[in-house]
C-alpha positions as CSV (number, residue, x, y, z in Angstrom):
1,X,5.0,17.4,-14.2
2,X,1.2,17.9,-13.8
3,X,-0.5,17.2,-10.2
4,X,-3.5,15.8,-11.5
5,X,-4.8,12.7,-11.0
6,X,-3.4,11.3,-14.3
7,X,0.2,12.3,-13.3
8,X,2.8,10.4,-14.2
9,X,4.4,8.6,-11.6
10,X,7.9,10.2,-10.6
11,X,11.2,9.0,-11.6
12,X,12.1,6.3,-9.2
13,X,8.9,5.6,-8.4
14,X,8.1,3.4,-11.6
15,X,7.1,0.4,-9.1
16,X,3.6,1.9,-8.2
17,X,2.4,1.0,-11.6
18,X,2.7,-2.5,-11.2
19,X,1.2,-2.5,-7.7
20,X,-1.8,-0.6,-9.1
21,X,-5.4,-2.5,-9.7
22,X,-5.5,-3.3,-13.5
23,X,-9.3,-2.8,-13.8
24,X,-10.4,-3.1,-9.9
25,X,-11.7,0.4,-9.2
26,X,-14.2,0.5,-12.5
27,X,-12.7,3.8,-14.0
28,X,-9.1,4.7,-15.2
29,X,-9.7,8.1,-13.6
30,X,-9.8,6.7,-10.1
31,X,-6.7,4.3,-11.0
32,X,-4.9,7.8,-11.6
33,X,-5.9,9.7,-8.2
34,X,-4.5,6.3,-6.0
35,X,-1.5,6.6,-8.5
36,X,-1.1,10.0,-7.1
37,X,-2.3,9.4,-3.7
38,X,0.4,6.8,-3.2
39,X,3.2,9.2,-4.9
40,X,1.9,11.8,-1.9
41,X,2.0,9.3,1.0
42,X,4.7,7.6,0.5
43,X,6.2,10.4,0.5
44,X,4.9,12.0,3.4
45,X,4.7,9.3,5.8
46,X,3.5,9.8,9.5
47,X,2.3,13.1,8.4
48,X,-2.0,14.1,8.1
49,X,-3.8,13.8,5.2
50,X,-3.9,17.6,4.0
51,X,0.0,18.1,4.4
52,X,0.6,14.8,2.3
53,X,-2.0,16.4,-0.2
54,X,-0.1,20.1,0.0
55,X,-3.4,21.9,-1.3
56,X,-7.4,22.2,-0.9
57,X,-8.2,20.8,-3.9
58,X,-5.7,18.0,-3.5
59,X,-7.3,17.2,-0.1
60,X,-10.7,17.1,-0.9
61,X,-9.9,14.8,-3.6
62,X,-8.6,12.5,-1.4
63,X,-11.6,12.6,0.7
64,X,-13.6,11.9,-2.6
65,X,-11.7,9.2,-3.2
66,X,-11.4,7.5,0.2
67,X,-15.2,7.7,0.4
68,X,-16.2,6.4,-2.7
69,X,-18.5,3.8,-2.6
70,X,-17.9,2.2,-5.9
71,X,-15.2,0.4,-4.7
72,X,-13.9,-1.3,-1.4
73,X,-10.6,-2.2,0.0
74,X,-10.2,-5.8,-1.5
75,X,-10.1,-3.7,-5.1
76,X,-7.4,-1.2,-3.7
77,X,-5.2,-4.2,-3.2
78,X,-6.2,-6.4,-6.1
79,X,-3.4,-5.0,-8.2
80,X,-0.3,-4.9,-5.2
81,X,-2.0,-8.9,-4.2
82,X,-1.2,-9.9,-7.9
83,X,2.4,-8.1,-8.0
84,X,3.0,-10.5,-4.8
85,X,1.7,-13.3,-6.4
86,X,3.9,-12.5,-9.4
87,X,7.0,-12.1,-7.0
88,X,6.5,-15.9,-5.6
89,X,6.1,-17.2,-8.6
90,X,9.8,-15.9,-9.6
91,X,11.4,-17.2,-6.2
92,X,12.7,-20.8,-5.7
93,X,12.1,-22.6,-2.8
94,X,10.2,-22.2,0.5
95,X,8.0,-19.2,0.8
96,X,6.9,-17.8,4.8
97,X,3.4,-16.6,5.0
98,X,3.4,-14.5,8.2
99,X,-0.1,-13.8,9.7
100,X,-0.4,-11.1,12.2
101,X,-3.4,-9.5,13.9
102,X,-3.1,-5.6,14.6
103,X,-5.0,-2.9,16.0
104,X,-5.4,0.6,14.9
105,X,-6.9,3.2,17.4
106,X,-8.6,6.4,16.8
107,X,-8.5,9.0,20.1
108,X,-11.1,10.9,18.8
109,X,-13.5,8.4,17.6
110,X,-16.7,7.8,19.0
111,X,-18.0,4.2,19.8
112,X,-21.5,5.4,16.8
113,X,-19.3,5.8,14.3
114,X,-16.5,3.3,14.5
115,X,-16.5,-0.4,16.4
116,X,-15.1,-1.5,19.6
117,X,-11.4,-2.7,19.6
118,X,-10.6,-3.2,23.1
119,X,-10.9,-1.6,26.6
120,X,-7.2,0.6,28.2
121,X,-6.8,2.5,31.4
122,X,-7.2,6.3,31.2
123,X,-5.7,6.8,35.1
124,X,-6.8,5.5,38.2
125,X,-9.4,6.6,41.0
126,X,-9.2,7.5,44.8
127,X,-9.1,4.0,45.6
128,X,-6.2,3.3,43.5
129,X,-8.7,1.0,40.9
130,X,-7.6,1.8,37.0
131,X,-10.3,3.4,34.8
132,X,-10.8,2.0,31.8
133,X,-12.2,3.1,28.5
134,X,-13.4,1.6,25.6
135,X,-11.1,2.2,22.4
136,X,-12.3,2.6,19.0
137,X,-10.9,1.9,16.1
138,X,-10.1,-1.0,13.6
139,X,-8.4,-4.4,13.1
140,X,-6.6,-5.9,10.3
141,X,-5.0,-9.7,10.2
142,X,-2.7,-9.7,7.5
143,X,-0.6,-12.4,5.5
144,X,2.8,-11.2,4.7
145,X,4.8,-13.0,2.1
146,X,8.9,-13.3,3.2
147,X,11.5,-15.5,1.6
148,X,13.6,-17.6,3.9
149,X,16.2,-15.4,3.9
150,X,14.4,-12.4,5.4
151,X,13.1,-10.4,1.9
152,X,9.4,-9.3,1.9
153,X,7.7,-10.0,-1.4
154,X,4.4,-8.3,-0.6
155,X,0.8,-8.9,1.0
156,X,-0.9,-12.5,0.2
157,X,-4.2,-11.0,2.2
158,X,-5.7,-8.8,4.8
159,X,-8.8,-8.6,6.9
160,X,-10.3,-5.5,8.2
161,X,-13.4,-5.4,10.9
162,X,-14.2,-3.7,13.8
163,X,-16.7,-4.6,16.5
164,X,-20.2,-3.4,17.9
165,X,-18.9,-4.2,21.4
166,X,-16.0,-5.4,23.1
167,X,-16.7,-8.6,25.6
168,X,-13.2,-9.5,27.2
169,X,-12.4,-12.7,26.5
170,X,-11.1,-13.7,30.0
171,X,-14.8,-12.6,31.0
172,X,-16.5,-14.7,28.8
173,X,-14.2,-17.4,29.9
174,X,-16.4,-17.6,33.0
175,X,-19.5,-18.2,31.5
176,X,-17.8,-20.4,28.1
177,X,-15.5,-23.1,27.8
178,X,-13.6,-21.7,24.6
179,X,-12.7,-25.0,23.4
180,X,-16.5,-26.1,23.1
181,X,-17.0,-23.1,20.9
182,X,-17.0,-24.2,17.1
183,X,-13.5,-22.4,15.5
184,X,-16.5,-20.9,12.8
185,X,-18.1,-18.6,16.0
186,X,-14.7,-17.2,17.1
187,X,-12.9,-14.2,15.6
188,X,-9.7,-16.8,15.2
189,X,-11.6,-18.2,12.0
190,X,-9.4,-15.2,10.4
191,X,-6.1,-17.4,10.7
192,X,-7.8,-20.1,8.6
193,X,-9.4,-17.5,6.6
194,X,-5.5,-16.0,5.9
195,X,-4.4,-19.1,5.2
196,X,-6.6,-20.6,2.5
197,X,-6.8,-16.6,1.2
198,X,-2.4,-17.1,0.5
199,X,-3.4,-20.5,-0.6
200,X,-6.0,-19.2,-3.0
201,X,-3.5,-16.1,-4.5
202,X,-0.1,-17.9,-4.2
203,X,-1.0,-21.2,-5.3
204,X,1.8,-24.4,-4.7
205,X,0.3,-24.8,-1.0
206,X,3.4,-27.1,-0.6
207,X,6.2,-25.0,-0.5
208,X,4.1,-22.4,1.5
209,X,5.2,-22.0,5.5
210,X,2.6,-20.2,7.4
211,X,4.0,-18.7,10.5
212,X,2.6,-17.2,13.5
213,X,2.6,-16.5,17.0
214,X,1.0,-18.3,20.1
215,X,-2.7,-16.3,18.9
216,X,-2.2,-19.3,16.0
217,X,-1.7,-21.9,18.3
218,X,-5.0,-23.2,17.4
219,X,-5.7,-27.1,16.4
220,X,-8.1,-26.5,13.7
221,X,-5.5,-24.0,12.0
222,X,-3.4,-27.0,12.2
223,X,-5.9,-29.4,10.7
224,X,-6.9,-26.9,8.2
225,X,-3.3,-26.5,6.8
226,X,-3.1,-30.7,6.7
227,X,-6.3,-30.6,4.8
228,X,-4.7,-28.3,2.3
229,X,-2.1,-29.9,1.9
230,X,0.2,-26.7,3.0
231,X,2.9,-26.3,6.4
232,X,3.3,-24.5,9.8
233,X,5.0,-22.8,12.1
234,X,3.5,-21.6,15.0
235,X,4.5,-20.9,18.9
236,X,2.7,-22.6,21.0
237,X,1.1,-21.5,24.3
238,X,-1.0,-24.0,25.1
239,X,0.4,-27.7,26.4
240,X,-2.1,-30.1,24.8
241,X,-2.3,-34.0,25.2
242,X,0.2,-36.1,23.6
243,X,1.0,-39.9,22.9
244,X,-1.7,-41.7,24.5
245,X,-3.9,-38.9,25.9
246,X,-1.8,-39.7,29.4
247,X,0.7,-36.9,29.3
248,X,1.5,-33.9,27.7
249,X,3.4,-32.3,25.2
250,X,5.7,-30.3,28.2
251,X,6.2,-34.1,29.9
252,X,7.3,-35.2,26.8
253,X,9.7,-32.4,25.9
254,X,10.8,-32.4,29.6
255,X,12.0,-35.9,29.2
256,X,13.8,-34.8,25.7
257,X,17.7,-35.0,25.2
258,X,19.1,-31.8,24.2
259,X,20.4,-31.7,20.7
260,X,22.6,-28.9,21.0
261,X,23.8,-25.3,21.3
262,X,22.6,-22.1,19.2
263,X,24.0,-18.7,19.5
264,X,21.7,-15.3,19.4
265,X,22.1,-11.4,19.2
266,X,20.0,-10.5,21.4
267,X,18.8,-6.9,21.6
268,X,17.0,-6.0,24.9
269,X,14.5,-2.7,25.0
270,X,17.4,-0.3,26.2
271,X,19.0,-0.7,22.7
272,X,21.8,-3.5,24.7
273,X,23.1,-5.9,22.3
274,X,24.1,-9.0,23.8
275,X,24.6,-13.1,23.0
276,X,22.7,-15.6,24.5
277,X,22.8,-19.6,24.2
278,X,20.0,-21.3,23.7
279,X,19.6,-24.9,24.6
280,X,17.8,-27.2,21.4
281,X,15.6,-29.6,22.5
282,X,13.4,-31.7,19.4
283,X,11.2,-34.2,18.9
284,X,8.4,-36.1,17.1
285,X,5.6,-36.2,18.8
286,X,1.7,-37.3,18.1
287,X,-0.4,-34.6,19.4
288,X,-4.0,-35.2,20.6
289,X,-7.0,-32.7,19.8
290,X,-8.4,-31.0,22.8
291,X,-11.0,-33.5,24.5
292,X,-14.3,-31.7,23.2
293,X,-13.2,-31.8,20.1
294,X,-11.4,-35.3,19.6
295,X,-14.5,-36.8,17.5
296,X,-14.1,-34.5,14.5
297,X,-10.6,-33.7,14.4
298,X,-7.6,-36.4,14.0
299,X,-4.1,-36.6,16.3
300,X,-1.5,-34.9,14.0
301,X,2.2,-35.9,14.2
302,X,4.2,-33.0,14.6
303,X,7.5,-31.9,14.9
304,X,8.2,-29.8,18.6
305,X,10.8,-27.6,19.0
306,X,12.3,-25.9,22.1
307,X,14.8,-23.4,22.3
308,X,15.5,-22.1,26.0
309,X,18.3,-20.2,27.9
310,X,19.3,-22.3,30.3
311,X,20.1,-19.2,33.2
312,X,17.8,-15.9,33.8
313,X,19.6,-13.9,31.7
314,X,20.5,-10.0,33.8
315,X,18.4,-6.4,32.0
316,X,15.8,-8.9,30.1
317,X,13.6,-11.9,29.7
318,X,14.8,-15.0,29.4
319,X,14.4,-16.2,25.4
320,X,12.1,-19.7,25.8
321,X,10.4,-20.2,22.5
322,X,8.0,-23.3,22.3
323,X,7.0,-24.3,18.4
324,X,5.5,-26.7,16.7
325,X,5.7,-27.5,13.2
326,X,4.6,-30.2,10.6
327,X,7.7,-30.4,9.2
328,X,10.5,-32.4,10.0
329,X,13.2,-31.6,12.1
330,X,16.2,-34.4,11.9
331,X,18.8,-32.6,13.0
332,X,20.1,-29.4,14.6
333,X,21.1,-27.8,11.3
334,X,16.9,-28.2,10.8
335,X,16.1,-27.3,14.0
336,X,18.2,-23.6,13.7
337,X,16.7,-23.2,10.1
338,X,13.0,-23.5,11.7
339,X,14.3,-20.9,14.0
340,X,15.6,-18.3,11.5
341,X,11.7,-18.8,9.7
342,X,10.4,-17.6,12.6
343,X,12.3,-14.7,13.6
344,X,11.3,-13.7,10.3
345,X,7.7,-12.8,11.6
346,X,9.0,-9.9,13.2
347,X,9.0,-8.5,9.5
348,X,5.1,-7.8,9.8
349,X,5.5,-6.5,13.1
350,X,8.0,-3.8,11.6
351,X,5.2,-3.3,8.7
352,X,2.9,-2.9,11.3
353,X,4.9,-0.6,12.9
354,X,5.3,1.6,9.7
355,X,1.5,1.2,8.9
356,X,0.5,2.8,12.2
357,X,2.3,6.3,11.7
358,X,-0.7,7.0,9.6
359,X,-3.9,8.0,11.5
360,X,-7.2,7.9,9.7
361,X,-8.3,12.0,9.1
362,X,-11.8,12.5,10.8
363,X,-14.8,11.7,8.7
364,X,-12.9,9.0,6.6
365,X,-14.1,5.2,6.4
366,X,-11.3,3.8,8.5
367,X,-10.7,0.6,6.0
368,X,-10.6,2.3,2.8
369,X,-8.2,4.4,3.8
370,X,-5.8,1.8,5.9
371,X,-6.2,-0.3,2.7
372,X,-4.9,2.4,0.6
373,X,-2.6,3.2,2.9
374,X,-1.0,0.4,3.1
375,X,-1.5,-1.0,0.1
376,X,1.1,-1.0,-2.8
377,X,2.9,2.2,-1.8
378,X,4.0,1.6,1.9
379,X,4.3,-2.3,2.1
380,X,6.7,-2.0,-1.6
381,X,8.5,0.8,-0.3
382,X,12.1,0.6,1.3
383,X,10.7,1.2,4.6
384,X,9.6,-2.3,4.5
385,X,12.4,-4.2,3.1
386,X,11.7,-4.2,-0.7
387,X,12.1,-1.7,-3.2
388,X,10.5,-3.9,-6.6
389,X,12.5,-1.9,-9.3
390,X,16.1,-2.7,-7.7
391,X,14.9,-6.6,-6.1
392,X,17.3,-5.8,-3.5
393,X,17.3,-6.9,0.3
394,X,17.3,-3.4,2.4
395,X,17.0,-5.2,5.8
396,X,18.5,-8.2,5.1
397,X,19.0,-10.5,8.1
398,X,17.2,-8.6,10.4
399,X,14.9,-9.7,12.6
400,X,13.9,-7.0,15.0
401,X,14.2,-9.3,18.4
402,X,17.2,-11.6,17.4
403,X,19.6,-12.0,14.9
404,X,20.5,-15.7,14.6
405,X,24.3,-16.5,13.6
């Protein structure tokens, strides 16, 4: 078998073809070197660029590739987003879109040449004070497609940017009052932005779950989804006004019956495998938009969910998860099913996981090449859960925090 950029993809490996951009990249010839670069890769993951490659030649053809500027990320993925879209479209029932915002830093960038990401201690001075540096580097919210029971099915979109500077946000929280700030201003706009993108690819926006963490725990995500006509499942963080603007969503939920018992295997950062029980609390409740904003968004009617241990568990933190959720919740069979969808967003924190044992080579526009890293060769491969040639779950039922029984 040749090495050239019109290889043939290897035995086993027949999947990359139908993650590959049909006509996205403007020239068959380039279509062959990603072929190729995603045979290398995936085969050679965690390792740098030129040992993936195995020769000069290979290498710089790489580089050529990476920095070509006929072509940008959103064509590297074009053929793997329409694979996913593909995959949805031949799955019954509820689809989880999990959005997830991750950072990927460069030690040996330099603030001229890539953006800010964030500030970290490098040590501390005489007076015991840390030192703090800014990283560089780049971020990347992506939408990950999971079925109910746990399989990934592929990337419904992904946002890369990076930053001139970084302003901390608990410093500008001095001088701003965040909620005042129109959602349009903020970098969260990406979780609306993810959400209408799935929408846009996937199509059927009402069997479509999008679940997040508390960075989603925003009311205009919340509108946005009821305006589209699509569902949620966040964790919340913040306790917003409820009912008659009088109390809160906490007061309510404090006042709640619990609904029952759910058991947990819970696995703490030593590797310790242990059960916990965790209380169910539920309820309908009409949530209020925050005060500066109540005269262009409505109250919303949502479903809240609480699932607490009721003792400080001994060797780790105590499990307390807070969502919210359009849908209904009638019962505890409902409530434990809107549990399982969200330990299912630790999927994208495993892809993330996987994604960052590559390191952009010096010299290489850091997007194109996290795109095409990441792209249809790693997020397809077994690593993440889904192999498309066998359509067989290689994780199945795991969650990376809990496993729910």
């Amino acid at each position: 078998m040749s090495d050239g950029a019109g290889a043939p993809a290897a035995a086993g490996l027949s999947w990359v073809d139908g993650e590959l951009p049909s006509n996205g990249l403007g020239d068959e010839r380039l279509v062959g070197r990603l072929r190729l670069l995603l045979r290398q890769l995936s085969n050679a993951i965690g390792r740098p660029l030129p040992l993936a490659c195995q020769d000069w030649a290979g290498t710089k053809a790489a580089y050529r590739f990476f920095s070509n500027e006929r072509f940008g990320e959103d064509a590297v993925l074009s053929g793997h987003l329409a694979a996913t879209a593909a995959r949805c479209a031949a799955t019954d029932g509820p689809i989880l879109v999990v959005q997830y915002t991750t950072a990927f830093a460069y030690k040996w960038a330099k603030p001229g040449t890539f953006g800010a990401i964030g500030r970290a201690p490098t040590g501390r001075d005489r007076q015991g004070r840390l030192r703090l540096h800014t990283q560089c580097g780049v971020l990347m919210h992506a939408s990950l497609v999971v079925t109910p029971e746990g399989l990934p099915l592929g990337l419904a979109a992904a946002k890369f940017w990076t930053r001139s500077q970084f302003k901390g946000a608990n410093a500008l929280k001095r001088h701003v009052n965040p909620t005042r700030v129109p959602i349009e201003e903020k970098e969260s706009i990406r979780w609306l932005a993810g959400l209408e993108a799935a929408i846009s690819l996937l199509g059927t926006p009402g069997r479509l779950v999008h679940v997040g963490d508390h960075e989603s725990d925003i009311y205009e995500f919340f509108c946005a989804a009821h305006d589209l006509g699509t569902h949620f499942l966040v964790r919340t963080c913040v306790d917003r006004l409820a009912l008659d603007g009088k109390t809160t969503v906490g007061a309510v939920m404090a006042g709640a019956a619990s609904r029952g018992t759910h058991r947990v295997e819970v696995t703490a950062e030593d590797g310790t495998v242990s059960t916990a029980e965790l209380e169910l609390r539920f309820a309908r409740v009409r949530v209020l938009p925050p005060t500066s904003k109540q005269k262009r968004y409505p109250a919303l009617d949502l479903s809240i969910l609480h699932a607490r241990e009721p003792v400080e568990p001994v060797g780790r933190a105590r499990i307390d998860w807070k969502l919210a959720t359009d849908l209904a919740i009638n019962s505890t069979e409902e409530a434990v099913e809107k549990l399982c969808w969200y330990a299912c967003r630790w999927k994208i924190e495993l892809f993330h996981k996987i994604l960052g044992e590559r390191q952009a080579p010096p010299g290489l526009a850091p997007t194109r090449l996290t795109a095409a890293t990441l792209g249809p060769g790693h997020l397809s491969s077994a690593r993440t859960g889904y192999r498309p040639d066998s359509h067989s779950p290689l994780l199945n039922g795991h969650t990376g925090y809990l496993r729910t029984r």
